[in-house]
Backbone and ligand atoms as CSV (ligand in chain L), in Angstrom:
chain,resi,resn,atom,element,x,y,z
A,1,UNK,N,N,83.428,168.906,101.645
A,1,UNK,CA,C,84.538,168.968,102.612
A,1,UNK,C,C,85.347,167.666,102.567
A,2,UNK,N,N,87.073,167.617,102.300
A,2,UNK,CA,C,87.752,166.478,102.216
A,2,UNK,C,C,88.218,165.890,103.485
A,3,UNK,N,N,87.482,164.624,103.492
A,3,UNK,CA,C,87.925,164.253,105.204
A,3,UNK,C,C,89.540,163.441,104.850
A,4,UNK,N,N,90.185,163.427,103.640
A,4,UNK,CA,C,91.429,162.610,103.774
A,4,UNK,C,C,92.580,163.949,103.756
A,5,UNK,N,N,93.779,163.391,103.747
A,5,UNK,CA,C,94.637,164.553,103.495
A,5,UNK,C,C,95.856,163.639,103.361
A,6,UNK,N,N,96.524,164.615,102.179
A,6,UNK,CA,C,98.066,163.493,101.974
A,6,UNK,C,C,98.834,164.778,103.000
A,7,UNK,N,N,99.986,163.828,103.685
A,7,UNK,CA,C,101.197,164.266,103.984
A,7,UNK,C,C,102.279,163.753,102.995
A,8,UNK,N,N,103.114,164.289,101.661
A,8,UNK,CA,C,103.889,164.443,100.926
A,8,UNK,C,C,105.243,164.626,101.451
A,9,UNK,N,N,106.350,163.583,101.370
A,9,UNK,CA,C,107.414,164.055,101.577
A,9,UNK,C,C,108.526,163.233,101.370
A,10,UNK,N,N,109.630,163.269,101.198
A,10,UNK,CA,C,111.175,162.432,101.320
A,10,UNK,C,C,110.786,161.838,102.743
A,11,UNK,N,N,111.080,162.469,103.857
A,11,UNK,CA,C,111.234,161.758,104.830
A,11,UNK,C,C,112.189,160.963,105.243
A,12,UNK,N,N,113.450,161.498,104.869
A,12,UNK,CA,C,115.160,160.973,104.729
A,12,UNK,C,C,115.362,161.342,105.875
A,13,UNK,N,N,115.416,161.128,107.300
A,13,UNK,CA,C,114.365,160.636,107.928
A,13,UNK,C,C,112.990,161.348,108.455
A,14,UNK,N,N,112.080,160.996,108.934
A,14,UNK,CA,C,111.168,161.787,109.853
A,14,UNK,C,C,111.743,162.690,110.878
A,15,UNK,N,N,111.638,163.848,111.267
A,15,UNK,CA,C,112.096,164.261,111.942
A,15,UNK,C,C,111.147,164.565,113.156
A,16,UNK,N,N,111.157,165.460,114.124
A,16,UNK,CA,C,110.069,165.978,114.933
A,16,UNK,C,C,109.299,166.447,114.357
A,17,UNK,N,N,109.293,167.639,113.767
A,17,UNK,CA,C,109.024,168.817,112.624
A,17,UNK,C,C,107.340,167.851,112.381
A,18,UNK,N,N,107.817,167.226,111.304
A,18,UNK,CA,C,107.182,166.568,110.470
A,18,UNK,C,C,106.092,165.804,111.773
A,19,UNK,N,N,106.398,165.093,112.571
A,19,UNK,CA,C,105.641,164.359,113.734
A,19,UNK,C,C,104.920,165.609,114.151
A,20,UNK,N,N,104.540,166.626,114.356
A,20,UNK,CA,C,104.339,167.320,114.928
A,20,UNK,C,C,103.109,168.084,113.823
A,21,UNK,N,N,103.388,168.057,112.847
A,21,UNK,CA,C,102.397,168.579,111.084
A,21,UNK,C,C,101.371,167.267,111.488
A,22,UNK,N,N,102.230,165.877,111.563
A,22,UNK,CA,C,101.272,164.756,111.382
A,22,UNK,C,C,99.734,164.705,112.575
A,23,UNK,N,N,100.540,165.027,113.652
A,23,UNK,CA,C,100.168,165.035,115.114
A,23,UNK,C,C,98.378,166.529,114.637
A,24,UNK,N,N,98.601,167.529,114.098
A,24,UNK,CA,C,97.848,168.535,114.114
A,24,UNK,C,C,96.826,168.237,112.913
A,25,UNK,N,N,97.440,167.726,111.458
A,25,UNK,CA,C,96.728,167.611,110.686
A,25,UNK,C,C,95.826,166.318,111.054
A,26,UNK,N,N,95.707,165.276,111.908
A,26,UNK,CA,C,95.127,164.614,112.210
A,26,UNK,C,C,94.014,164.791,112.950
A,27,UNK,N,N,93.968,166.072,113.749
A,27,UNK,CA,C,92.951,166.898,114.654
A,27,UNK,C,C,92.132,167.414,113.663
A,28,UNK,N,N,92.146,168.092,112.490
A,28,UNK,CA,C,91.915,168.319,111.334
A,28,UNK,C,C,90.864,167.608,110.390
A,29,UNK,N,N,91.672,166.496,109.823
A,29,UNK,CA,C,90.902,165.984,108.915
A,29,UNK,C,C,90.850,164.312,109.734
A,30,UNK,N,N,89.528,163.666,108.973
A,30,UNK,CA,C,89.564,162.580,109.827
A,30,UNK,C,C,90.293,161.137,109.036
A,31,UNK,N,N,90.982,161.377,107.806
A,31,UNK,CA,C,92.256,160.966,107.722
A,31,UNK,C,C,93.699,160.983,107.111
A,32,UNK,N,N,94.862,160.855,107.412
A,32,UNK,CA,C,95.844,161.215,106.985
A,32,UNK,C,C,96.827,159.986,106.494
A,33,UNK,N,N,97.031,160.381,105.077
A,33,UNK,CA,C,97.939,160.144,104.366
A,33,UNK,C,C,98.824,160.005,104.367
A,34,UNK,N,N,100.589,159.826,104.877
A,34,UNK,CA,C,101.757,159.916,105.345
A,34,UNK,C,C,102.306,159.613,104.178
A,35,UNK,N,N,102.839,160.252,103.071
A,35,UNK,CA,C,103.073,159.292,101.916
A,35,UNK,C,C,104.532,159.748,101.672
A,36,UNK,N,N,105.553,158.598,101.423
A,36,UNK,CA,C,106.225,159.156,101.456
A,36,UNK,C,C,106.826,158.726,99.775
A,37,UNK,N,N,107.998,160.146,98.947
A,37,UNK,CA,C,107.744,160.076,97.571
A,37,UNK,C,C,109.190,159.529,97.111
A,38,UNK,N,N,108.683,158.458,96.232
A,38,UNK,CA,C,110.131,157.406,95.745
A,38,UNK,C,C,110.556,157.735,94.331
A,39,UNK,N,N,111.718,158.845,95.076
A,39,UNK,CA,C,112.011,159.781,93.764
A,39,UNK,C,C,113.310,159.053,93.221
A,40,UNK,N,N,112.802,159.362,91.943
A,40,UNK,CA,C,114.079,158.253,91.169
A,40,UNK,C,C,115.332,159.072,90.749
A,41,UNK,N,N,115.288,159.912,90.992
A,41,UNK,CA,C,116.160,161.249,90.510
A,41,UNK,C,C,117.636,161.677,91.890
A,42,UNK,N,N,116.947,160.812,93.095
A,42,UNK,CA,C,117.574,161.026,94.582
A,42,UNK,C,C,117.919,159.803,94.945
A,43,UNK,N,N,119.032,159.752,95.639
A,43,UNK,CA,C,119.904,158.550,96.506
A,43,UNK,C,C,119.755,158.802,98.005
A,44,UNK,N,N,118.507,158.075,98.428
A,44,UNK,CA,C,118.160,159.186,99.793
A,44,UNK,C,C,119.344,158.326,101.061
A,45,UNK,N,N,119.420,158.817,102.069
A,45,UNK,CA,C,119.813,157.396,102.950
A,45,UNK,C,C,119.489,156.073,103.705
A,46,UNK,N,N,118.136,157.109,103.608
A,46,UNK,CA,C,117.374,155.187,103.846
A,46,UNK,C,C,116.184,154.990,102.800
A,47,UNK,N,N,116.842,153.917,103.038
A,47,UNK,CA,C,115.396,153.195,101.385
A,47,UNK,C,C,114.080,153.685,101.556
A,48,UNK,N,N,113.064,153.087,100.861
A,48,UNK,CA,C,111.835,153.406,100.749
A,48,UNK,C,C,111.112,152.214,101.885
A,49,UNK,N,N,112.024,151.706,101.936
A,49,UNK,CA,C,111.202,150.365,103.250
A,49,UNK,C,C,111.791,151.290,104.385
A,50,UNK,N,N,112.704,151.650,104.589
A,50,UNK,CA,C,113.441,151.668,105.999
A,50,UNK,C,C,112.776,153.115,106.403
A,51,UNK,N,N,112.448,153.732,105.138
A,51,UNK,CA,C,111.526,155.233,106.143
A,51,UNK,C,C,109.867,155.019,105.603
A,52,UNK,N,N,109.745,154.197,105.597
A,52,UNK,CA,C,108.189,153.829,106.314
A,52,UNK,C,C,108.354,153.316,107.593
A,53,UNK,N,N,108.653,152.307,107.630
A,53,UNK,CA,C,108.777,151.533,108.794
A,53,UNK,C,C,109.111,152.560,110.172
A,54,UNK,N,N,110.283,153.414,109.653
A,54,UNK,CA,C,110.584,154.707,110.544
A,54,UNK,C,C,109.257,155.512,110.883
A,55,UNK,N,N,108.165,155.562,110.184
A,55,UNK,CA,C,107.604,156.406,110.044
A,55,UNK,C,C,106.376,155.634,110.621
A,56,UNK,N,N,106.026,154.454,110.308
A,56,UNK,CA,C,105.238,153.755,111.152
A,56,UNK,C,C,105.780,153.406,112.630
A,57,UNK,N,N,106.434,153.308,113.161
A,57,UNK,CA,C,106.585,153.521,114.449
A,57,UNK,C,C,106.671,154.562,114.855
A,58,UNK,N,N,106.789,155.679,114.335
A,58,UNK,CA,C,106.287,157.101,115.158
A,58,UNK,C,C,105.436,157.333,114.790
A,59,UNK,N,N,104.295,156.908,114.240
A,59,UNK,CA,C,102.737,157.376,114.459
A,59,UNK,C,C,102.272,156.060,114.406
A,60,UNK,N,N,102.622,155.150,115.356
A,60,UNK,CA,C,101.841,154.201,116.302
A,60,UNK,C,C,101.246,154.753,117.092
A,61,UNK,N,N,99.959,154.402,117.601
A,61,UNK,CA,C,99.055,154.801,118.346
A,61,UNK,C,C,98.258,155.933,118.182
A,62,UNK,N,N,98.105,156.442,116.845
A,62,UNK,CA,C,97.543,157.824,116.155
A,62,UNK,C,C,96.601,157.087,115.373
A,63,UNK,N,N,95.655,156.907,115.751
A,63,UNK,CA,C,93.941,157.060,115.295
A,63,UNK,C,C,94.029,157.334,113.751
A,64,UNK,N,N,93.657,156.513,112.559
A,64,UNK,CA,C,93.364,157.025,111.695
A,64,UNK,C,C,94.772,157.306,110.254
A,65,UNK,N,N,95.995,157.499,111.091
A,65,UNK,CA,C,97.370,157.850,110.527
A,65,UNK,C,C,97.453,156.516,109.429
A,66,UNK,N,N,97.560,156.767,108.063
A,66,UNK,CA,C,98.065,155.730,107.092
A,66,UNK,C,C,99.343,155.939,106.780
A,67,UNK,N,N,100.585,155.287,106.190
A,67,UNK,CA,C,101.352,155.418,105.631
A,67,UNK,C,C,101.809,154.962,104.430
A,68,UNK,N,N,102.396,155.179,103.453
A,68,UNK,CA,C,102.226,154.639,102.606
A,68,UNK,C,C,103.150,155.280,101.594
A,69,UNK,N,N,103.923,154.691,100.078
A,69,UNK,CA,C,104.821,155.146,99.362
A,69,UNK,C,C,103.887,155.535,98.173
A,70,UNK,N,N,104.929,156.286,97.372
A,70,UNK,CA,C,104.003,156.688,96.497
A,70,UNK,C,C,104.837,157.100,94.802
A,71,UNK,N,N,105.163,156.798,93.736
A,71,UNK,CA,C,105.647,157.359,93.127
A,71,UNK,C,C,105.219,158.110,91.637
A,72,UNK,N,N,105.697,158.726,90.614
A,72,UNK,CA,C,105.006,159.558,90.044
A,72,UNK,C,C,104.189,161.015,90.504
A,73,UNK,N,N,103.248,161.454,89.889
A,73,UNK,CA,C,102.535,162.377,90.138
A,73,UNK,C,C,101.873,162.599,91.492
A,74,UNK,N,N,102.021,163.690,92.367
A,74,UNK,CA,C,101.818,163.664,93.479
A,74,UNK,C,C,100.157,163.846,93.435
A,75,UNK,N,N,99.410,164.648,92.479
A,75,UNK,CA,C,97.921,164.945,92.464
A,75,UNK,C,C,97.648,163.773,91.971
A,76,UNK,N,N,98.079,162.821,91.306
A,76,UNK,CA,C,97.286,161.591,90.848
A,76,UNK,C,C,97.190,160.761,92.162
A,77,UNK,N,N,98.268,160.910,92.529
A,77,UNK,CA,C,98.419,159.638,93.838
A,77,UNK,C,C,97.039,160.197,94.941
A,78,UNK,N,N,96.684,161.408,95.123
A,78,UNK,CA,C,96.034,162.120,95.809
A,78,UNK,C,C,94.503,161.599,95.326
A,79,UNK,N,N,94.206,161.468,93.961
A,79,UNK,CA,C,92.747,160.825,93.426
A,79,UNK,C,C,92.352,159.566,93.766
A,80,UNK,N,N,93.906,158.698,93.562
A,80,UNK,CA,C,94.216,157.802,93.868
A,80,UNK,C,C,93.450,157.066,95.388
A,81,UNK,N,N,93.961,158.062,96.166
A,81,UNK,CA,C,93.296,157.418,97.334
A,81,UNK,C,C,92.463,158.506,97.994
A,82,UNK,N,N,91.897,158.891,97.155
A,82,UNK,CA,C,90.284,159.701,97.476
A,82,UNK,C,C,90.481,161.202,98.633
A,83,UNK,N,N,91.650,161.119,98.220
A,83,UNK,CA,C,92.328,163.172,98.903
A,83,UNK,C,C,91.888,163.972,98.229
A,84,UNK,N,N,91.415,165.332,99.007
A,84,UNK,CA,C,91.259,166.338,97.907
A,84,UNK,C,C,92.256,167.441,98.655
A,85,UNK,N,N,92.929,167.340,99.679
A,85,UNK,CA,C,93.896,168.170,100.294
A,85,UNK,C,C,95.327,167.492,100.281
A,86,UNK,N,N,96.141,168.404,99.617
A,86,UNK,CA,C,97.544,168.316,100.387
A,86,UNK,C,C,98.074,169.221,101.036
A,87,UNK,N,N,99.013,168.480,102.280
A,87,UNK,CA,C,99.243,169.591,103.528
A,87,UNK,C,C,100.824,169.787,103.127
A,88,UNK,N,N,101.403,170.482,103.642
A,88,UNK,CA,C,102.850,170.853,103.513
A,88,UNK,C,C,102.678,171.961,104.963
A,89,UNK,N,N,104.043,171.649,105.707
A,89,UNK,CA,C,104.565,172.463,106.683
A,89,UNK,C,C,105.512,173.425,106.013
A,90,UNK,N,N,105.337,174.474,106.636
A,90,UNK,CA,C,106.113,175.783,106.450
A,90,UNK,C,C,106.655,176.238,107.188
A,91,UNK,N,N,107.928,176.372,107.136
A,91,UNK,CA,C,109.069,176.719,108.493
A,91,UNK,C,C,109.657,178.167,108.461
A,92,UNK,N,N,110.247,178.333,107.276
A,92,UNK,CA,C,110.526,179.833,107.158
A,92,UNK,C,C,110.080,180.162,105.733
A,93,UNK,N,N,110.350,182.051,105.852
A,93,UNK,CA,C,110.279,182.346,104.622
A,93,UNK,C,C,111.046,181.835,103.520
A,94,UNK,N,N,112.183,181.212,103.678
A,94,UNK,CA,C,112.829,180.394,102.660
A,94,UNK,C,C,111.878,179.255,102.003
A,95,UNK,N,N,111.174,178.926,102.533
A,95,UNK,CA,C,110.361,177.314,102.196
A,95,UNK,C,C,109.460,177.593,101.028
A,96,UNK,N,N,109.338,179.362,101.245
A,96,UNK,CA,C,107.898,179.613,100.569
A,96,UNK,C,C,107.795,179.584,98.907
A,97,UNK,N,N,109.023,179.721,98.477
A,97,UNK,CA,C,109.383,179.931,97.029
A,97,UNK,C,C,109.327,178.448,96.602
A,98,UNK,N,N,109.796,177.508,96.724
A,98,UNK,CA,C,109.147,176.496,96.407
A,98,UNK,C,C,108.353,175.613,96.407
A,99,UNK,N,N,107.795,175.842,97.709
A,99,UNK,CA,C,106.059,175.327,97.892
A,99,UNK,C,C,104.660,176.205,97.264
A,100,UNK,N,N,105.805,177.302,96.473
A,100,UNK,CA,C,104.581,178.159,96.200
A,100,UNK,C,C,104.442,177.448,95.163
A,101,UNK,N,N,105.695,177.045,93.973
A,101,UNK,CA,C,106.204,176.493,93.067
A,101,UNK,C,C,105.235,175.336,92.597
A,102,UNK,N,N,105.371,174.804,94.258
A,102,UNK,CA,C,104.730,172.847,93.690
A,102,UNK,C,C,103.225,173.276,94.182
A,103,UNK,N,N,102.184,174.157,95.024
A,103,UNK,CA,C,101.648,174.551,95.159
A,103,UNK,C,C,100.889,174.794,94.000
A,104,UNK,N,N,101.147,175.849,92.815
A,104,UNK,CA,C,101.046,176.298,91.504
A,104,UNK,C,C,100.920,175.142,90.407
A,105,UNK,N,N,101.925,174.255,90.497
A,105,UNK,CA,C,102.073,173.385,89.662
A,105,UNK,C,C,100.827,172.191,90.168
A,106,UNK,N,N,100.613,171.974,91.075
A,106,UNK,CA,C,99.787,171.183,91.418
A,106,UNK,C,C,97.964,171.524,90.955
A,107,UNK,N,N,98.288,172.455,91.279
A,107,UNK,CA,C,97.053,173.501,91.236
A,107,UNK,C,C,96.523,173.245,89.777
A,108,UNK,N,N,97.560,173.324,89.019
A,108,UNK,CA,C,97.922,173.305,87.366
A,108,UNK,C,C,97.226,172.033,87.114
A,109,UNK,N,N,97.472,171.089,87.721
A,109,UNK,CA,C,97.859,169.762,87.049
A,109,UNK,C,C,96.537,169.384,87.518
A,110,UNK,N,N,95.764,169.698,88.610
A,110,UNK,CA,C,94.643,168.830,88.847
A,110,UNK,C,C,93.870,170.119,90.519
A,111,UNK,N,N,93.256,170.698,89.530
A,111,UNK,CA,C,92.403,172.261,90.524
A,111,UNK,C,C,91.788,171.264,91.254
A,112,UNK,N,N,91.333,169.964,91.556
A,112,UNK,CA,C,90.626,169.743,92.610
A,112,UNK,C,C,91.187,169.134,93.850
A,113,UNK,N,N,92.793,169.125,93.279
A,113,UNK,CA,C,93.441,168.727,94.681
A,113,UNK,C,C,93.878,170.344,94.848
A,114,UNK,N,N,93.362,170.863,96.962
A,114,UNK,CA,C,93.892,171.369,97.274
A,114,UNK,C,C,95.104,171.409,98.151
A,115,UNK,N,N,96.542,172.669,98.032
A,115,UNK,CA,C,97.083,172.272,98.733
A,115,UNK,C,C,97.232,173.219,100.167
A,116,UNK,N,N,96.948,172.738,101.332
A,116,UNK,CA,C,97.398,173.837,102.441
A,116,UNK,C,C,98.422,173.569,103.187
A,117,UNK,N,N,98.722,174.805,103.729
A,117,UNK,CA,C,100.006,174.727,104.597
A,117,UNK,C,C,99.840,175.154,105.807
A,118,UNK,N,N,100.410,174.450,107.185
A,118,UNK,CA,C,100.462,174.173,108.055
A,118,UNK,C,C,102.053,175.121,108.722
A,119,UNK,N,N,102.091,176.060,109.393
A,119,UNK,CA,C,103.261,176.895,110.175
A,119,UNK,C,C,103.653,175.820,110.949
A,120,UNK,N,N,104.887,175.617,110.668
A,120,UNK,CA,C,105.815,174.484,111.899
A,120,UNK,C,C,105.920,175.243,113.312
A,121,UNK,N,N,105.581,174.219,114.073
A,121,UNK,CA,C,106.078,174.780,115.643
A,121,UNK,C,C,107.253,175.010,115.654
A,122,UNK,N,N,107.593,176.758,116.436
A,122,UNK,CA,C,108.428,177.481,116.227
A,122,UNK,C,C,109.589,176.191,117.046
A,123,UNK,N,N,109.657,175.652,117.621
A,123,UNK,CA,C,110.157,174.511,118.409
A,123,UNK,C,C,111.549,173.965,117.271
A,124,UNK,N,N,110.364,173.433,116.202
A,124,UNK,CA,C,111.118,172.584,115.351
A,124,UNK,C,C,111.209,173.748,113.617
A,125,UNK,N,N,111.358,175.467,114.214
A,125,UNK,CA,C,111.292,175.839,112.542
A,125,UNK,C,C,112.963,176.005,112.083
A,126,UNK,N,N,114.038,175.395,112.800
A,126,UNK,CA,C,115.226,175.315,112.118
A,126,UNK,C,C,115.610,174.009,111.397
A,127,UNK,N,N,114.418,172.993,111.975
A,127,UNK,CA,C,115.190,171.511,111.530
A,127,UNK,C,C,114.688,171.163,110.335
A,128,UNK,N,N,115.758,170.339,109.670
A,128,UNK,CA,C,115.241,169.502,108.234
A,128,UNK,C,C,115.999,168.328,108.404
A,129,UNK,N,N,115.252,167.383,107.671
A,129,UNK,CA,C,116.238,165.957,107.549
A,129,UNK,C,C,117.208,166.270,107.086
A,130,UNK,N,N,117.921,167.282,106.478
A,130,UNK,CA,C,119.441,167.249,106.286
A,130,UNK,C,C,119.963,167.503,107.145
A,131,UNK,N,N,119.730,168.703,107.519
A,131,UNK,CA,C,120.529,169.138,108.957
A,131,UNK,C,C,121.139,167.870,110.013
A,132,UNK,N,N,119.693,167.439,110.222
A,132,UNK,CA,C,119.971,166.114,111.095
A,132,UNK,C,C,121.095,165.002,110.724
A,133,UNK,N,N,121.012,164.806,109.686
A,133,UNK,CA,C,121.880,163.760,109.127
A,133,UNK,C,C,123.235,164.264,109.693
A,134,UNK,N,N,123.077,165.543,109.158
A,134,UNK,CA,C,124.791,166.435,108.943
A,134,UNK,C,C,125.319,166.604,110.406
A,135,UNK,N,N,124.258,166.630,111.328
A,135,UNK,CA,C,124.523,166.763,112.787
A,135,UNK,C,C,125.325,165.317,113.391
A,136,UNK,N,N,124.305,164.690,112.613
A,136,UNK,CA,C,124.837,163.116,113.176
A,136,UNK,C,C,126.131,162.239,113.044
A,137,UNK,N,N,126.162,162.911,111.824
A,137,UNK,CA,C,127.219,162.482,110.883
A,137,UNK,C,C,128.698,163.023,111.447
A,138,UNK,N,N,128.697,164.190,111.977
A,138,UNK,CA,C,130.090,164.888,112.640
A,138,UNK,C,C,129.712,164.677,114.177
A,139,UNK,N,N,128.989,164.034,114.446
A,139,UNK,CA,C,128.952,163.492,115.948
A,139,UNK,C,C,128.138,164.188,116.966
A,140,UNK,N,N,127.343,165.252,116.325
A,140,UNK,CA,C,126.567,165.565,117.317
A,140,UNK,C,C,124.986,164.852,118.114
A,141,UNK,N,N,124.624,165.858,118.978
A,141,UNK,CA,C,123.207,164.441,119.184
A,141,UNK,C,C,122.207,165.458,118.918
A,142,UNK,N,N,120.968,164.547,118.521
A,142,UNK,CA,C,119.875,164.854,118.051
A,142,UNK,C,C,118.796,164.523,118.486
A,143,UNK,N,N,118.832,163.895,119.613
A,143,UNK,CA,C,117.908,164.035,120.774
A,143,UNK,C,C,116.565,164.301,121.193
A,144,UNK,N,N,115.827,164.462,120.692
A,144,UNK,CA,C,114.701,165.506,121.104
A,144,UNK,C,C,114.175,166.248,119.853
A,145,UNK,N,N,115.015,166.210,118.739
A,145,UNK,CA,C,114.641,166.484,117.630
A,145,UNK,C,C,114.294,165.482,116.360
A,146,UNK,N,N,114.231,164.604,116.233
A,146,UNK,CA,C,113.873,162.693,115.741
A,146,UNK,C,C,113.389,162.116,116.969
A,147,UNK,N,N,112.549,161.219,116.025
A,147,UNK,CA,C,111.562,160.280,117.135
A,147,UNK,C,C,112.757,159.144,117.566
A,148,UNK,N,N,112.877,159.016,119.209
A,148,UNK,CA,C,113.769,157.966,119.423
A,148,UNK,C,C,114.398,157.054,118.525
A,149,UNK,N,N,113.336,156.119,118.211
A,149,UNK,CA,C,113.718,155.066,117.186
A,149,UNK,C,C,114.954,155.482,116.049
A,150,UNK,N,N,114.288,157.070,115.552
A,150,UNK,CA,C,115.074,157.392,114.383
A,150,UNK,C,C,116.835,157.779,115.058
A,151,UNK,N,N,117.021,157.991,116.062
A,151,UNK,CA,C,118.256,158.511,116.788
A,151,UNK,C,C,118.855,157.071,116.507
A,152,UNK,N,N,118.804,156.420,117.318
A,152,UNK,CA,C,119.264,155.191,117.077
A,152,UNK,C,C,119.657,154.752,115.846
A,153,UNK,N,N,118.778,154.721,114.551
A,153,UNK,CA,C,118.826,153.997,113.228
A,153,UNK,C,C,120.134,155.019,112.114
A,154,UNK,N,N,120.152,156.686,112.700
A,154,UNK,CA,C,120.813,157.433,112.329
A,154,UNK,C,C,122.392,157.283,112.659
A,155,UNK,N,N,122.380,157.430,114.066
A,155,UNK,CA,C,123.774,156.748,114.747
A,155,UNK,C,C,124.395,155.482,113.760
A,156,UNK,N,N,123.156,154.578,113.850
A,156,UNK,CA,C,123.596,152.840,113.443
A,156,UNK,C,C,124.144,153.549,112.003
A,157,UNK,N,N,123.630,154.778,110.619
A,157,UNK,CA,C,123.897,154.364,109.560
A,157,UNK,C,C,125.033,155.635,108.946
A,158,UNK,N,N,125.192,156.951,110.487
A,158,UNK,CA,C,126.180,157.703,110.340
A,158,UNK,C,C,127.101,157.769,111.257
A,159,UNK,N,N,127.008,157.230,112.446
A,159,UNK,CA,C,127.600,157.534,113.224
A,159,UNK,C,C,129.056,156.608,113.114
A,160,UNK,N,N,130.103,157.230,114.009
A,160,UNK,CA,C,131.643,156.960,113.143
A,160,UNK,C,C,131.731,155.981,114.210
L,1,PNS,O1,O,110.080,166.364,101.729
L,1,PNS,P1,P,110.235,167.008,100.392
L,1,PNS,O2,O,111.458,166.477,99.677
L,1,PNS,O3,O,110.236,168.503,100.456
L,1,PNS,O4,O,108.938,166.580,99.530
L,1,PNS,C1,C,108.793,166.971,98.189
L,1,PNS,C2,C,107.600,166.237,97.530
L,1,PNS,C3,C,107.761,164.733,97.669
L,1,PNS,C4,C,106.316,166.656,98.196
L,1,PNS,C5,C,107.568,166.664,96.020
L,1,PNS,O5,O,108.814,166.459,95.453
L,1,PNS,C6,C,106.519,165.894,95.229
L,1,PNS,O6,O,105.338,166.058,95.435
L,1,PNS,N1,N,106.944,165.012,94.311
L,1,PNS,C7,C,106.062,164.192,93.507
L,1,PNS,C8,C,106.249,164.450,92.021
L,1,PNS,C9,C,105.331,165.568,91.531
L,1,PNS,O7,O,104.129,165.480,91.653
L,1,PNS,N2,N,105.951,166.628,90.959
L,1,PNS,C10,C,105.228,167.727,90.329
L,1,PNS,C11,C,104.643,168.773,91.251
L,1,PNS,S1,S,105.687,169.376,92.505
């Protein structure tokens, strides 16, 4: 039985969504991974420092929560630090075609990392870090859907 578990993701920014996967998979396994992936292929909007740091202040005070960057192969990084689970949230049937994708491929690349998926609280199953951005960006608020901190840092890097 794997007591670690990676959380895999951009994280352009954290949103609720995601706080909320972190928040459950932590009840779960007795520890979690937060990793977030420094893809060289993407121009995200905040660096690879500025969404950790984002990401370490919303799982302050969570027992056990690591964070941490990660680049290359997502199953190596997973051996790497002694995971045999990766979690992924699932929001709609849209999500499923390509998590089945990296799911498969993972599977491929290294059968002893497993990956499971976690149903997003119906709360947060419309939001994605794009959305948010795109909300922010034409002036709307986002409130209740990003961890405080991140409202603020979004405003500071879209707001007009
Ligand atoms: O938040 P995202 O953008 O949906 O996360 C995607 C992520 C980071 C989980 C995925 O792109 C990934 O695992 N990348 C690492 C590179 C890799 O292992 N690719 C091959 C299998 S998908």
């Amino acid at each position: 039985m794997s007591k670690i578990a990676v959380y895999p993701g951009s994280f352009d920014p954290i949103t609720n969504g995601h706080l909320d996967i972190i928040k459950r998979t932590n009840r779960i396994f007795e520890n979690v991974v937060v990793a977030v992936f420094c893809n060289p292929n993407k121009t995200p909007l905040f660096s690879m420092e500025e969404r950790v740091e984002m990401l370490e202040e919303a799982v302050q005070g969570f027992e056990n929560v690591e964070v941490d960057a990660f680049e290359g192969l997502l199953t190596n990084y997973a051996r790497q630090k002694g995971a045999q689970v990766i979690v992924r949230g699932l929001r709609a049937v849209s999500d499923f075609e390509t998590e089945f994708q990296m799911a498969s491929m993972n599977n491929k690349l290294d059968s002893g990392v497993e990956t499971i998926f976690m149903m997003t609280n119906n709360r947060y199953a419309y939001l994605s870090s794009s959305i948010v951005k795109e909300v922010v960006e034409f002036g709307g608020c986002v409130q209740g859907l990003v961890p405080d901190n991140v409202v603020a840092k979004l405003e500071e890097r879209l707001g007009g």
